[in-house]
N, C-alpha and C positions, 0 to 999 in steps of 0.2 A: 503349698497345702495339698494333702492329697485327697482327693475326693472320690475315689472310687472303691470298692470293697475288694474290689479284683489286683490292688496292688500285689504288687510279692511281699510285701514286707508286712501288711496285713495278713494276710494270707496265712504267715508264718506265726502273726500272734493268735490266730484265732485256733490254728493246729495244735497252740502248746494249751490254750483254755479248754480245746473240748478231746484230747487223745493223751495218754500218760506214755503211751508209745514215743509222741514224740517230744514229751520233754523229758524223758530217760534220754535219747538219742543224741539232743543237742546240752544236756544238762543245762535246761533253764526251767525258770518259770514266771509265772506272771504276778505283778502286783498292780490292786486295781485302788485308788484313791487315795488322796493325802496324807492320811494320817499313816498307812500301811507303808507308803514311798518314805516318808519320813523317817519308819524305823530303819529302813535300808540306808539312808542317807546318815543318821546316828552314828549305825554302827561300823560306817566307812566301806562300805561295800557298793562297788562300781557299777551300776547298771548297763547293760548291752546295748538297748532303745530305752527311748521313752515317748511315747504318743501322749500330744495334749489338745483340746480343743479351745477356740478362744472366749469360752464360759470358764476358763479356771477360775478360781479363788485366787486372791493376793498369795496368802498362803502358800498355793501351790506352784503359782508360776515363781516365786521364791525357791524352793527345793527343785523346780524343774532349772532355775538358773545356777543354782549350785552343782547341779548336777552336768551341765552343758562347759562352767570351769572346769570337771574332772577329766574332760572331753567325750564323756556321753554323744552318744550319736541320738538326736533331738528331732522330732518330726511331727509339722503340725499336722491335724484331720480334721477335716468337717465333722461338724458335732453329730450330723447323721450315722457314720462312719463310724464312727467312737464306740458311740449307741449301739451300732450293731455286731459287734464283736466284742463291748462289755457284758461280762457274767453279771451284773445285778443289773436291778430296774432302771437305776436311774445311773447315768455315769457322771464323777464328780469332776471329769474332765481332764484324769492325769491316768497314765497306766504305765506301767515299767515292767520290761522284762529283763531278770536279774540271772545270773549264773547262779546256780543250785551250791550252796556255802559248802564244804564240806572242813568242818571243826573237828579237829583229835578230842578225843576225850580226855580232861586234863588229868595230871598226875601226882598225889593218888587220886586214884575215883574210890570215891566213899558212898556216893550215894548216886542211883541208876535207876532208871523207869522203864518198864519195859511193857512196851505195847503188844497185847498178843491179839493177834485177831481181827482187832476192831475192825469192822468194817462202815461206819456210822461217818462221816466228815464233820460233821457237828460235834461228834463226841472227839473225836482225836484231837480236832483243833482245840477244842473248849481244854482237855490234857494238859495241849503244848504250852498252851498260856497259863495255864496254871502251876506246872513243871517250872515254866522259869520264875516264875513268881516266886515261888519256893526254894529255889536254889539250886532246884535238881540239875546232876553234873552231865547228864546227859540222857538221851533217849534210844532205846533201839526198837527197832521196829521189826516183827515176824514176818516173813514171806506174805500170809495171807490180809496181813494188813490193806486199807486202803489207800492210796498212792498221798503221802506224805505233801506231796506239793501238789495238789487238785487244786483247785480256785477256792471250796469250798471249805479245806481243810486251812489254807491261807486265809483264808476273811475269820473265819474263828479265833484262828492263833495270834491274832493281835500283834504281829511282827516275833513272838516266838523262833522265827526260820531263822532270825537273824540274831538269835542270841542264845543258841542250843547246838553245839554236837547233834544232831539224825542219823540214825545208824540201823541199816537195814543188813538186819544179821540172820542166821539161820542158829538152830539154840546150839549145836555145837561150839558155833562163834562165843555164841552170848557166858555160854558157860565158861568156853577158855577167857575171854575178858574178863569175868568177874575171878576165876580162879589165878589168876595169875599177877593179881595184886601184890602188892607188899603184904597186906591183910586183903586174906579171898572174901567178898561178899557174898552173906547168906539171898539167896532167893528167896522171898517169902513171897505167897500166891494168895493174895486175896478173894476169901472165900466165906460164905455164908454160913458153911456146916462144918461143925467139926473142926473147929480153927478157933486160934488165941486169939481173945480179943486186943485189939491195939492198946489197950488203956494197958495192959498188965503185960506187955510183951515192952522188952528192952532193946528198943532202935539207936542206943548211941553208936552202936560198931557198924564196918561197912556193912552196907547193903542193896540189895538187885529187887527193888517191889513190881511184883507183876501182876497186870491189869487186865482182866479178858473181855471179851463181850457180852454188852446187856443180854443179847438174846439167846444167845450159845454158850454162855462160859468159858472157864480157861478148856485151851487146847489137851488132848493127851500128850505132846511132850511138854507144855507148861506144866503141869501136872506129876510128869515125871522128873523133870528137871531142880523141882523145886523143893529147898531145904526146911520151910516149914509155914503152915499156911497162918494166916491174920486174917482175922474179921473186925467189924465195923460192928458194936452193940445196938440193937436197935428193939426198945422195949415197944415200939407199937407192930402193925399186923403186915408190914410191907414185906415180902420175902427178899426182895433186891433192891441196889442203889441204882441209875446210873451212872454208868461205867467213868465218866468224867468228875462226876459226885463223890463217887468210893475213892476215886484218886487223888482229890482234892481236900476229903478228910485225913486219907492214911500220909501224905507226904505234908501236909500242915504238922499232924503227930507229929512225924520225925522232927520237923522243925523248934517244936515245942520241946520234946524231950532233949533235945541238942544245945540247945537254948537257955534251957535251966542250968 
């Protein structure tokens, strides 16, 4: 059992929860409690550690011994320990750090999310989980985005990481991806003013929906980039959704008019 906070192997989880520097470097990141470890375990993807304390749940020492069949490297810690390199208040006693997925985007892509900006962890996660809800074939993410695998963005995304393509593209990228389909998708820039509303715009052909920030709006190259903008009707006095809400209505649309 390791009881000290000063281990190295601590040391290294606690490096990848609080610096994006350094899980770009090692391409991991962290998952913190059952239900999150779970999705990883679902979707067949191998964890690197997994720290558990001996407060786990049935539950979880269940998916921590499946995971130790895969040959997970498995490491007890004092519940103190846990606690103090767990991101949330309470720790549920499991923590895994996973290799950062990285999924092609499947072929054709017809339908594409494209996160510009955001900088909010609540709002991107609340996105990603919503994205795969809906089907969406994948996500790209603008430079100024905030770091797709933060803890905060992770506990939002309801295991999202492990069942989305993430794609941190610059919009040259984004454009040649969309334009170099079988059928090139339209970019449409979800906007307040001056934009068709979703009820009367026709989403059955490929497309690239891009999402900006509550507080800033889309980017000027989103802006420039994009082939024609969509609104969201909204007869009462709100000027704006957010950013996770407006995405959550316009790729439902899609869903709907696909669907029909």
């Amino acid at each position: 059992m390791i009881t000290s906070s000063h281990n190295p192997k601590v040391a290294h989880v606690r490096a990848l929860l609080n610096r994006r520097e350094e899980r770009d470097s090692a391409h991991q990141f962290v998952v913190e409690g059952v239900r999150l470890t779970e999705e990883g375990l679902k979707a067949g993807i191998k964890p690197d550690l997994v720290f558990f304390s001996n407060d786990i749940s049935s539950r979880g020492r269940k998916i921590m011994d499946a995971f130790s069949k895969l040959g997970t490297e498995i490491e007890e810690l004092s519940p103190q320990v846990l606690q103090q390199i767990s991101g949330t208040e309470t720790s549920a006693g499991l923590l895994a750090v996973f290799p950062q997925p990285s999924f092609a985007l499947p072929k054709p892509l017809t339908f594409l999310l494209i996160a510009d900006a955001l900088r909010d962890p609540g709002n991107l996660g609340t996105l990603l989980r919503t994205a795969a809800a809906a089907g969406v074939q994948g996500i790209a993410l603008t430079p100024t985005c905030v770091d797709v695998f933060s803890p905060k963005v992770v506990r939002a995304g309801m295991g999202a990481h492990f069942k989305l393509p993430l794609l941190s593209l610059g919009w040259d990228e984004i454009r040649a991806v969309c334009q170099t389909q079988p059928i090139p998708l339209r970019l449409l820039l979800a906007e307040a003013e001056n934009a068709t509303s979703c009820w009367q715009m026709d989403l059955h052909t490929p497309l690239a929906l891009i999402i900006g920030s509550e507080a800033e709006g889309a980017t000027a190259e989103a802006r420039q980039y994009a082939d024609e903008w969509i609104a969201i009707p909204m007869p009462g006095k709100s000027e704006s959704l957010n950013a996770a809400v407006a995405a959550a209505i316009l790729v439902f649309e899609v869903v709907r008019q696909r669907s029909s």
